[in-house]
C-alpha positions in Angstrom: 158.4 75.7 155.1 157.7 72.9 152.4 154.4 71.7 154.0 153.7 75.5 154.4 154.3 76.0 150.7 152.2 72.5 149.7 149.2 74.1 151.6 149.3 76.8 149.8 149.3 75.5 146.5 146.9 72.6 147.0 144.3 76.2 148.6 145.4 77.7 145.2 144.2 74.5 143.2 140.9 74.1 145.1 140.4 77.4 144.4 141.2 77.4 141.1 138.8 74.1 140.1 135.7 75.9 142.2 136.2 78.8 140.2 136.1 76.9 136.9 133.3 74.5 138.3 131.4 77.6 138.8 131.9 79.2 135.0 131.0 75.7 133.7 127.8 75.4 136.0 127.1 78.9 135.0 127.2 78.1 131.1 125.7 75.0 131.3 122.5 77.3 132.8 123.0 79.2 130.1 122.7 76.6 127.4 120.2 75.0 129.4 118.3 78.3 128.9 118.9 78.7 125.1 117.2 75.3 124.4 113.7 75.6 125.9 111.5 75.0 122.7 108.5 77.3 122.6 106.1 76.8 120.1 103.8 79.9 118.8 100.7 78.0 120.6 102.2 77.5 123.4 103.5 81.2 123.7 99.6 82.1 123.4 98.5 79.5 126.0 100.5 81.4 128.2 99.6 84.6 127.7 96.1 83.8 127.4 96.7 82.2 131.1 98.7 85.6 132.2 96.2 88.3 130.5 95.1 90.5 133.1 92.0 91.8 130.6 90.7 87.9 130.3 90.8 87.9 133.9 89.2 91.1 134.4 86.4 89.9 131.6 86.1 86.7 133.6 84.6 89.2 136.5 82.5 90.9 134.9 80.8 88.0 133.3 80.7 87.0 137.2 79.2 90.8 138.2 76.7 90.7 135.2 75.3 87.2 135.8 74.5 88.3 139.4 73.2 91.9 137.9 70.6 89.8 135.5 69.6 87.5 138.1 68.6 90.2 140.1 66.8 91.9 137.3 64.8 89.1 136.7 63.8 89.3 140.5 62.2 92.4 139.2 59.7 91.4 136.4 55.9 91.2 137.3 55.1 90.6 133.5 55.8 91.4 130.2 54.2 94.4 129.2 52.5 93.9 125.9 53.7 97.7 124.3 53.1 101.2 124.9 51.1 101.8 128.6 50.3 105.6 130.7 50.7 106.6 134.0 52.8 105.9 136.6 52.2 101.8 137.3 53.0 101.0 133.5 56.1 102.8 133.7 57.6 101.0 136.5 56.4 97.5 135.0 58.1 98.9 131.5 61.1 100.0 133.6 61.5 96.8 134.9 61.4 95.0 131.5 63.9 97.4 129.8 66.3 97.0 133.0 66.4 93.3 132.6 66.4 93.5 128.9 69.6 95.9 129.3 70.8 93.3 131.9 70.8 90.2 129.2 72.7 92.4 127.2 75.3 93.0 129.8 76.1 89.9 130.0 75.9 88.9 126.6 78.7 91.5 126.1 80.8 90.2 129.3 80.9 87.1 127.5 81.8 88.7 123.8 84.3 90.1 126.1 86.3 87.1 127.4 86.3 86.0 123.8 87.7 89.6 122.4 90.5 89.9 125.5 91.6 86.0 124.2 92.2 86.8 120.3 94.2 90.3 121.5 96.5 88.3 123.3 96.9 85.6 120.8 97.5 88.5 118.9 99.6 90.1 120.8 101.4 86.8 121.4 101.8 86.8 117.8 103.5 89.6 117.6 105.5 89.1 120.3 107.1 86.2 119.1 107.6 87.2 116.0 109.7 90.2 117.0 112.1 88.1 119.0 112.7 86.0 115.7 113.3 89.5 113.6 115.2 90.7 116.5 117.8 87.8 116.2 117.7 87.9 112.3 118.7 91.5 112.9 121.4 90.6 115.2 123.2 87.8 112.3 122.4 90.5 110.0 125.3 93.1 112.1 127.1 90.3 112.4 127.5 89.5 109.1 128.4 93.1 108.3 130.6 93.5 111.1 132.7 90.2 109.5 132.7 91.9 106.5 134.2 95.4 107.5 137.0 93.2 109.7 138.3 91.8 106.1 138.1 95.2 104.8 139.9 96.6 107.8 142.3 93.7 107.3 142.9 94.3 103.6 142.8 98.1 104.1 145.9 97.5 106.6 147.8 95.3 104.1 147.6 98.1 101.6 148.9 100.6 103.9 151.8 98.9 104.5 152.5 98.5 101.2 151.6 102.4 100.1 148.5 101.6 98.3 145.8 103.0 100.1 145.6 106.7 101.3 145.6 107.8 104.7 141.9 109.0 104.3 140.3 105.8 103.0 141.8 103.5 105.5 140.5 106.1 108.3 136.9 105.3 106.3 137.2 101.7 106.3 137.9 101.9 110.1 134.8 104.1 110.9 132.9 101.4 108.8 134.2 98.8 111.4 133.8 100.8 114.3 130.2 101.5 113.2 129.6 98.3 112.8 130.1 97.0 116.0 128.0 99.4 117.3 125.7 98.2 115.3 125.9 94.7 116.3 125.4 96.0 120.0 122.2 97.6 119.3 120.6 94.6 117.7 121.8 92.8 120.5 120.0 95.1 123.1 116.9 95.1 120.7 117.1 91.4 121.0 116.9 91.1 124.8 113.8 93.8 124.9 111.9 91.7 122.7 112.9 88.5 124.5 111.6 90.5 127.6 108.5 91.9 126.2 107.5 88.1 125.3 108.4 86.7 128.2 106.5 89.7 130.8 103.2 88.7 128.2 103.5 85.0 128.8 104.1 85.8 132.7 107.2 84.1 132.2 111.1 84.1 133.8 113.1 87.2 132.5 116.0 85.9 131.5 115.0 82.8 130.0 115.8 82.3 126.3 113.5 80.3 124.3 114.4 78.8 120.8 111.5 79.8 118.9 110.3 76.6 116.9 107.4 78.3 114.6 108.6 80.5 111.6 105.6 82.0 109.5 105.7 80.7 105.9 104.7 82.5 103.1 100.8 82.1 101.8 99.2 83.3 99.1 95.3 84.7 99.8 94.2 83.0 96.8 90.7 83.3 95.8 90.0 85.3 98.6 86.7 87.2 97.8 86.7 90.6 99.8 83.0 91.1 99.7 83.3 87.7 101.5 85.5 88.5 103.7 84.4 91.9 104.4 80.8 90.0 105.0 82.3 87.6 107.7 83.9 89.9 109.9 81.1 92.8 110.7 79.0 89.2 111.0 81.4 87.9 113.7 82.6 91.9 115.1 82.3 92.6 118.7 81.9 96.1 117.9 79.1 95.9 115.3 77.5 93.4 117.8 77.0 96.1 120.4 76.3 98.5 118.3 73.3 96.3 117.2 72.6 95.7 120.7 72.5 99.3 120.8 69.6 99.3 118.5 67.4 97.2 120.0 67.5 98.8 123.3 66.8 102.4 121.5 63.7 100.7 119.7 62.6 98.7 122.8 62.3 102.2 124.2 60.0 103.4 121.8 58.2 99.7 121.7 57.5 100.0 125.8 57.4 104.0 125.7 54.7 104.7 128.5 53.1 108.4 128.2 52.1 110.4 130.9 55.3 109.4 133.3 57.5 112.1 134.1 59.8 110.8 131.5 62.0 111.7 128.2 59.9 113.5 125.2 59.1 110.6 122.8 61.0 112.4 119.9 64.2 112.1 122.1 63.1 108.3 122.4 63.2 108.5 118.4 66.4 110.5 118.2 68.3 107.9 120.0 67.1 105.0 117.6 68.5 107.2 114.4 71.8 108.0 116.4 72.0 104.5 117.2 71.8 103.2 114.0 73.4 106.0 112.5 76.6 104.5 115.3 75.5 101.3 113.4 76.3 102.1 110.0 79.3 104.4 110.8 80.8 101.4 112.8 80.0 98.9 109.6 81.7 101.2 107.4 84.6 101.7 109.7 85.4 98.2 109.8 84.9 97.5 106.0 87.3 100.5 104.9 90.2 99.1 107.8 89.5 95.8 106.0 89.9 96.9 102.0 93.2 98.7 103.7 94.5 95.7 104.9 93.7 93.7 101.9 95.5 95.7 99.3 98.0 96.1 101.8 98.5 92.0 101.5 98.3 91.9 98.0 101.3 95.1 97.5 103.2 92.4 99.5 103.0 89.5 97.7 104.2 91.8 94.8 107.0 92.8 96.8 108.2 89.8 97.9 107.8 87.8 94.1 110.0 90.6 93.5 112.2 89.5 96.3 112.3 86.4 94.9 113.5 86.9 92.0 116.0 89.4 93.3 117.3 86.5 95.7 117.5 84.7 92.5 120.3 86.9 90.9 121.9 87.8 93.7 122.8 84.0 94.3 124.0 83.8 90.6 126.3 87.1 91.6 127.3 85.1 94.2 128.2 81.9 92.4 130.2 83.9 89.7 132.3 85.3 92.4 133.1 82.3 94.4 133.9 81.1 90.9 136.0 83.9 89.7 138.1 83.7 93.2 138.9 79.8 92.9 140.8 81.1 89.5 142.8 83.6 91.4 140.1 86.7 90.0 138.2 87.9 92.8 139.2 88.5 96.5 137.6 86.6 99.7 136.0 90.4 100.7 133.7 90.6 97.2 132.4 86.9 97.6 131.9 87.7 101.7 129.9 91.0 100.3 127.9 88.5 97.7 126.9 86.4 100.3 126.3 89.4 102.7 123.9 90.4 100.3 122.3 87.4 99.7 121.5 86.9 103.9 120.0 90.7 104.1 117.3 89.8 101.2 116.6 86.2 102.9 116.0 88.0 106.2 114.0 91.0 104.5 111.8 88.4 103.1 111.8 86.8 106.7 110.4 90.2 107.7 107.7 90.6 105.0 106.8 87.3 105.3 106.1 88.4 109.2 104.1 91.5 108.4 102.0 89.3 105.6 101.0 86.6 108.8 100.0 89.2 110.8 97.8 91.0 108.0 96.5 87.8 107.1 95.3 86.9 110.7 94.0 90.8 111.3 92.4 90.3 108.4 89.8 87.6 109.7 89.5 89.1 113.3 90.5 92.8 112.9 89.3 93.7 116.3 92.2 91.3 117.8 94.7 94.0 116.6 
């Protein structure tokens, strides 16, 4: 009956020590998660690396390459402008087709470059969100900390008669309502660690510490004509619309008569819609721009404001933790101080995150 009983009981142990080798193998995963380091570049390498639209952009540049060779296959000669009859039209046709061609693949190849700053951009974003996500997590945290001293002092006071039965129901609410607080910015949390890691075509589940936080920058001297300038130079967008042009002139240039086909004042409507697309596209893109621009600079108002609200706030702060080493102030209004000292730190952390974004749509709006 003894041995029977010593079986038993060295089973339980084994048991017991498996069980526990398996919670400890478990959290070691865990923590083994929590400390891959991803850098912001290296978040866009991957998802540069995983963007379907790059590949996608890759074949077409393929398709197009083939679709001018063949074009080219096609060309007897150049014609030198305006011809009649049927035999100059198919030369002409030939030309514009292989003209229309180059700019296919001029395009597949603006392309590739557009479908790589939209996932940096993307990336960006991505990341970003995960490290606002978390601040928004310490940030119910903090508050739920604070309600449990209320709660606590709350309870105190009711058992000395000093708080009604009302109030202490509110505080409760408060604490109840924070929690469920701290649960939603916890679930926010995981959905943007998932969106970033389905962009980067990495592991769900994996939990990266995030090693680039954006820093504040002024745009000084920052000349909006200049920038405006810069990006409709360097705009995918106002590219092909250009490219548009051409083509709509080239067929007026090589317009041959007497060939079965459009009237030569559609030919000339074209051009003027084109670069009527032209302008409209220009203008577009300069008006998103000057948007985006005073958009930055209401920021950097906001957060010098911040600043020096972050200032006082610490000085509040200080006075209390002063006032409650003499015996003057409770550990709930210095926990409150400091409470309010980690929400404006993280709302600068926030605007700080919507000023780097700006400031990168700003020189290649089309990423965004």
């Amino acid at each position: 009956m003894k041995k029977h009983m010593l079986i038993l009981l060295l089973l339980a142990l084994s048991t017991s020590f498996l069980s526990e080798s398996f919670v400890q193998a478990e959290e070691a995963q865990q923590v083994a998660k929590a400390n891959v380091k991803l850098t912001l570049s290296q978040a866009q390498q991957w998802a540069r690396s995983n963007s379907f639209s790059m590949k996608e952009a890759q074949q077409t540049i393929d398709r197009n390459r083939i679709m001018l060779k063949n074009a080219s296959k096609n060309l007897d000669f150049i014609p030198a402008g305006q011809g009649n009859g049927e035999e100059d039209a198919a030369s002409s046709s030939a030309w514009k087709g292989y003209a229309s061609s180059t700019v296919s693949y001029l395009e597949s190849k603006r392309k590739i470059e557009l479908a790589q700053d939209q996932a940096d951009y993307t990336a960006m974003k991505n990341y970003y969100d995960v490290l606002l996500a978390d601040n928004k997590v310490k940030s119910s945290e903090d508050a739920l900390s604070l309600a449990l001293l209320e709660e606590k002092a709350a309870e105190a006071k009711a058992n000395r008669g000093k708080i009604s039965p009302g109030d202490r129901s509110t505080i409760i609410q408060t604490r109840i309502e924070a929690q469920k607080n701290v649960d939603i910015a916890k679930t926010a949390l995981q959905k943007a660690r998932e969106s970033l890691n389905t962009q980067m075509g990495q592991p769900q589940g994996t939990v990266y510490e995030l090693m680039d936080r954006p820093v504040y920058r002024k745009i000084y001297n920052t000349n909006l004509d200049t920038l405006v300038s810069r990006a409709i130079s360097a705009s995918p967008s106002v590219w092909r619309q250009e490219e548009a042009v051409k083509l709509a002139k080239m067929e007026i240039k090589y317009y041959t008569w007497n060939s079965g086909t459009d009237d030569y004042e559609i030919k000339q409507i074209d051009v003027d819609s084109a670069q009527g697309g032209l302008e409209n596209t220009k203008d577009q893109l300069e008006e998103t721009l000057k948007s985006m621009y005073f958009n930055l600079q209401q920021n950097e108002e906001q957060y010098e404001q911040m600043q020096s609200n972050l200032q006082n706030t610490h000085k509040v702060l200080d006075i209390s933790r002063r006032k409650k080493e003499r015996g003057f102030a409770t550990g709930t209004e210095v926990a409150t101080n400091q409470l309010k000292v980690k929400q404006i730190e993280r709302n600068m952390d926030e605007l700080v995150v919507q000023m780097t974004l700006l400031q990168h749509a700003l020189n290649k709006p089309w990423s965004v």
